[in-house]
N, C-alpha and C positions, 0 to 999 in steps of 0.2 A: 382369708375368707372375707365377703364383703358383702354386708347385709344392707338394706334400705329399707326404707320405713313405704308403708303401703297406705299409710293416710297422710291429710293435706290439711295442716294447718293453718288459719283462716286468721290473721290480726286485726281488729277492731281499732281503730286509731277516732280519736273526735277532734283532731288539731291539725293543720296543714301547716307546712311550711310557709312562712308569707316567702320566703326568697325563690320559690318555685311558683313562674309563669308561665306555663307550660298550658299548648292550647290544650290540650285528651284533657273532656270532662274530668271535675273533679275526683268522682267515685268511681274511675276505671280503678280496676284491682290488677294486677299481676302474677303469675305463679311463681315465682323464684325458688332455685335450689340452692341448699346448703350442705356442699359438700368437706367431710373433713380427711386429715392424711391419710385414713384408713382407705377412704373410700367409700365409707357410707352417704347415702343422702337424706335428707330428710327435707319434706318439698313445706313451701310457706305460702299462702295467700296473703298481700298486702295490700294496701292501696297505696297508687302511684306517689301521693303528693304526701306519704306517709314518711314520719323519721324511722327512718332503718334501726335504731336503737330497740324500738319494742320489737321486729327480730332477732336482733342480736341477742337481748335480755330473756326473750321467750326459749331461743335456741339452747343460751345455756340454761334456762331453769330446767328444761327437758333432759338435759343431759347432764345434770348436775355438775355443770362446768362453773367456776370462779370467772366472773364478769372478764374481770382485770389481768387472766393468764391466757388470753387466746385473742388474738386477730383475725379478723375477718376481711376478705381481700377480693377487689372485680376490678378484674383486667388488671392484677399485679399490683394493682395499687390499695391502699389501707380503705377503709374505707372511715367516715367518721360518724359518727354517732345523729347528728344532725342532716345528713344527706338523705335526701330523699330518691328512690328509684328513676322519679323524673330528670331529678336534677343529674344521674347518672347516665342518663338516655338508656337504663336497662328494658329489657324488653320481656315477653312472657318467654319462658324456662331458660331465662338466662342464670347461671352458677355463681356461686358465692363461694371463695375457697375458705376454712377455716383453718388456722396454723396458730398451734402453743408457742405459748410466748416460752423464750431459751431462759431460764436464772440458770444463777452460780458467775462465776468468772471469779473476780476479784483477783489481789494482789497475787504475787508471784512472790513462796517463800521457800527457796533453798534448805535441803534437809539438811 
């Protein structure tokens, strides 16, 4: 079953990236989605020159995810906590994958 959220959350940022020089005025916002394995989405308003981190952190306080057990991923690749929408050339409704981090492994011990 895969359910989406019907509202659009909206992130307020007061700090820009200085490593983002990007001509799109400062206060263009974007719609980004954030989709996770199930398939749910839930849609985010940011602003362009915004660190993706108060996404990520909004996303999991929503979904009462641990910061530190989930990846968030555009175009396959990690994204980082510092990166800004601009700095990714994302665009409006472009998707954010979200994927839990794997624990366990560890040593290999013959019964």
């Amino acid at each position: 079953m895969v359910s989406s959220s019907d509202t659009t959350n909206t992130i307020s940022v007061s700090f820009l990236s200085k490593r983002s020089r990007s001509p799109e005025p400062p206060h263009q916002k974007l719609t980004l989605k954030v989709k996770n394995q199930q398939g749910a989405e839930d849609i985010y308003k940011i602003g362009a020159h915004a660190h993706l981190k108060k996404l990520m952190t909004a996303y999991c306080r929503k979904r009462n995810l641990e910061y530190n057990t989930v990846r968030f991923l555009y175009n396959n690749k990690p994204i980082k906590p510092r990166q800004t929408p601009a700095q990714l050339r994302m665009e409006e409704e472009d998707e954010i994958l979200l994927v839990m981090e794997l624990g366990g492994g560890g040593p290999y011990t013959p019964c």
